[in-house]
C-alpha positions in Angstrom: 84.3 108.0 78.8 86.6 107.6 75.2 84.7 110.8 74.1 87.5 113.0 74.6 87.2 116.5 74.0 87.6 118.0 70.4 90.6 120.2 71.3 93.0 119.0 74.0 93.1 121.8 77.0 97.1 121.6 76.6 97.3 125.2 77.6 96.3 126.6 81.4 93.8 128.6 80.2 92.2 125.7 78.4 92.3 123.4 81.0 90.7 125.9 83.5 87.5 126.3 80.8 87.2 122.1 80.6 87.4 122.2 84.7 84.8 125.1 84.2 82.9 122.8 82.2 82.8 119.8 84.6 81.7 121.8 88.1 79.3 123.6 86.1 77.8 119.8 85.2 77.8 119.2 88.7 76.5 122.6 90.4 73.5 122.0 87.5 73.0 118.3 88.4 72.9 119.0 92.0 70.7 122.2 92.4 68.4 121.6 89.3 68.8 117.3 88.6 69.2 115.9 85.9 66.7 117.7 84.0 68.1 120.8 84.1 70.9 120.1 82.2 71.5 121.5 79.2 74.5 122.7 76.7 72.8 126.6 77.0 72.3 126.1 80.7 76.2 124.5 81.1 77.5 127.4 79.2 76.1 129.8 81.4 77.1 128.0 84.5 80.6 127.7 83.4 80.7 131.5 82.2 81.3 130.4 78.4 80.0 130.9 75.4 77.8 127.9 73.8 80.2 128.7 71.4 83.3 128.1 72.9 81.6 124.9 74.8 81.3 123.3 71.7 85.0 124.0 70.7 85.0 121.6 73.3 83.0 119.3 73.4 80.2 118.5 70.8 77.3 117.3 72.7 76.1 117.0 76.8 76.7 113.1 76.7 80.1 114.5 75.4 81.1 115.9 78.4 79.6 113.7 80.5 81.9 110.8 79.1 84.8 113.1 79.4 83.7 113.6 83.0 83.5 109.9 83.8 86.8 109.2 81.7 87.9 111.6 84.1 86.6 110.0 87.6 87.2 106.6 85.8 91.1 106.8 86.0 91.4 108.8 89.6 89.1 105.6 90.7 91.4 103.1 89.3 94.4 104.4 90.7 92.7 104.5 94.5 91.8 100.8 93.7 95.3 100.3 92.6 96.8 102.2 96.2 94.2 100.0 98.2 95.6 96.8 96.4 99.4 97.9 97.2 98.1 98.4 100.9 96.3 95.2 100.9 99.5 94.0 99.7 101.9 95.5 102.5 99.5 95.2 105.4 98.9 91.3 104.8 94.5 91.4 104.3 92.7 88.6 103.7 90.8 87.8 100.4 87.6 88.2 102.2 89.4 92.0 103.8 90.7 93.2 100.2 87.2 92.2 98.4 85.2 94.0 101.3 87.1 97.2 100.5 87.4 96.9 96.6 83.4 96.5 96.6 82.8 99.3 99.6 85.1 101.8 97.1 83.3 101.1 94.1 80.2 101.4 95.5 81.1 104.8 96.7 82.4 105.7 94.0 79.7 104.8 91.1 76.3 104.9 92.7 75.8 105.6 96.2 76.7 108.4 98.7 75.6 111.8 97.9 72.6 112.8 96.1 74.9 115.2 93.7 77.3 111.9 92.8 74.2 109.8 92.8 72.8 111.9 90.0 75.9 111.6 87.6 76.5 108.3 88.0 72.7 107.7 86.9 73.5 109.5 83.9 76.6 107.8 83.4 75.4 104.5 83.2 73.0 105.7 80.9 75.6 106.0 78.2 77.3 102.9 79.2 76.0 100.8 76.1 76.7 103.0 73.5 79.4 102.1 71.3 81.1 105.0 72.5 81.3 103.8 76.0 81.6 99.7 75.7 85.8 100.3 75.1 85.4 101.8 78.9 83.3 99.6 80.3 85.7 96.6 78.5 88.6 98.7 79.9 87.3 99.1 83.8 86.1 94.8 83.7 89.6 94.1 82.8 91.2 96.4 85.7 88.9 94.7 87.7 89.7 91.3 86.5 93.6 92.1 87.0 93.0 92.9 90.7 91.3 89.5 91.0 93.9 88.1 89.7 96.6 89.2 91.4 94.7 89.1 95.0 94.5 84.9 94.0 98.4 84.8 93.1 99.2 86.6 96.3 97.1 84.0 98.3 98.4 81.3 96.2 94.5 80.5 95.1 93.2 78.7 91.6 93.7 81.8 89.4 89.6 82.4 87.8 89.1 81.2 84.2 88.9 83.9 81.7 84.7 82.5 81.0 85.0 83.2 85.0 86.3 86.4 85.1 84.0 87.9 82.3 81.2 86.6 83.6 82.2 88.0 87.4 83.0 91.3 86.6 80.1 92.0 84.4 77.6 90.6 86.8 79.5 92.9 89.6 79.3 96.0 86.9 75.8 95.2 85.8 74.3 94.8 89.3 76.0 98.4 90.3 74.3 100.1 87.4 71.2 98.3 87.6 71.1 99.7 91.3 71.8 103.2 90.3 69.7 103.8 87.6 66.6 102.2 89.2 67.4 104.7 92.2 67.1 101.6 94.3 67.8 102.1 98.3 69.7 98.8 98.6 73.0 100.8 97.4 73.7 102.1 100.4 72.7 98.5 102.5 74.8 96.3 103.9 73.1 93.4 102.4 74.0 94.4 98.9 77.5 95.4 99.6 77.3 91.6 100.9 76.0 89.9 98.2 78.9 91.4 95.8 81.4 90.5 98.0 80.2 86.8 97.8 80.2 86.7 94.2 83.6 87.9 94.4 84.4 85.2 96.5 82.7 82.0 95.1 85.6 83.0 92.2 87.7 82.9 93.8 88.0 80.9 97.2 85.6 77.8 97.3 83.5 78.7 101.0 84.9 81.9 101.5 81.4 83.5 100.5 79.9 81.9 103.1 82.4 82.9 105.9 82.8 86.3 104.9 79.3 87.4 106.5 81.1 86.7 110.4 84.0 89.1 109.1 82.7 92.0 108.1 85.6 94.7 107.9 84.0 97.9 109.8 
C-alpha cells in the first residue's frame, strides 16, 4: 500500500503506463493465477519494457501495494458516502454495520475469482513493515466510523483498548478468510458474526437482535 511508485506518473503519458501496469496485474492474475505473475510476464502484458517497469516500480510486491494503496482509498471514500447516507436516511446501528461489513467484504475478499486472487496476495504483504502504516491507517478509518455511528445514536463511545482490539479482530478475520480460500466469505453466517462483533462494541444486546433484521 505506502510503496509508492519510484517516479510519480505526474504526466498523461505516465499515468497511462502505471494504469498499464495495474490491468496487466489483473488480466495475469485472472487468466494465469497467482502463479503466473511475474515482473517479465507484467511487462509484456502491459506492452513495456522490464525496463521502463522498474522506472516504476522496483519489485511485484511493489506494485501490488501501489495497487492496493490504490483500491484502499476509492474503498474508504465509498465507506465514507455510505456513512453520509446512513446519516441522511436515518439507519439503524444494526442497518449501517450490516452494510459497512457487506462492503468490505466485497471489497477485500469475496466476489469474483479475479478480485479474490488479489486480495490473497494482498494480505500476503499485510505484515511487512511496509504495509503495517496501511493496515494502522484503514483500523483507524474504521475506528472513526464506529465512532461517529455511536455519537449519532447517542451510544457509550468504544474505549480506545476497545476499538483496537474490534477492528483488528474484524481485519484479521477478513484476511484469515481470504488467504485460507475459505467458502464462508461469501456466507451469510460470517457476514453475521462480524456484524455482531461490531455490535457487542457498541450497543449492549444489539448483537443478539441484529440476526431478526437482516438488511436484504
Amino acid at each position: 500500500m505506502p510503496a509508492t511508485p519510484r517516479r510519480t506518473p505526474r504526466q498523461e503519458r505516465s499515468q497511462f503506463t502505471v494504469d498499464a501496469i495495474f490491468e496487466a496485474v489483473a488480466r495475469i492474475v485472472a487468466t494465469q493465477g497467482e502463479a503466473g505473475l511475474t515482473t517479465n510476464r507484467i511487462a509484456e502484458t502491459a506492452g513495456v519494457s522490464v525496463g521502463s517497469l522498474y522506472q516504476y516500480f522496483p519489485s511485484k510486491e511493489a506494485i501490488l501495494s501501489a495497487m492496493l494503496d490504490q483500491h484502499c482509498d476509492r474503498v474508504m471514500l465509498e465507506l465514507d458516502a455510505l456513512l453520509a447516507q446512513a446519516r441522511a436516511e436515518s439507519w439503524t446501528p444494526g442497518q449501517q454495520v450490516r452494510r459497512y461489513v457487506r462492503h468490505y467484504l466485497q471489497a477485500f475478499g469475496a466476489g469474483a475469482p479475479q478480485g479474490r486472487a488479489l486480495a490473497r496476495l494482498s494480505w500476503q504483504l499485510d505484515y511487512r513493515a511496509s504495509m503495517l502504516v496501511s493496515v494502522r491507517g484503514a483500523s483507524e478509518r474504521l475506528a472513526l466510523h464506529l465512532q461517529r455511528m455511536a455519537h449519532d445514536h447517542q451510544l457509550a463511545p468504544p474505549t480506545p483498548a476497545q476499538l483496537f482490539v474490534l477492528t483488528r479482530s474484524f481485519m484479521g478475520a477478513v484476511r484469515a478468510a481470504s488467504l485460507e480460500q475459505s467458502p464462508l466469505l461469501d456466507s451469510p453466517e460470517f457476514e453475521q458474526a462480524l456484524v455482531e462483533l461490531c455490535l457487542a462494541s457498541l450497543v449492549p444486546g444489539a448483537a443478539q437482535q441484529s440476526g431478526a433484521q437482516r438488511a436484504p
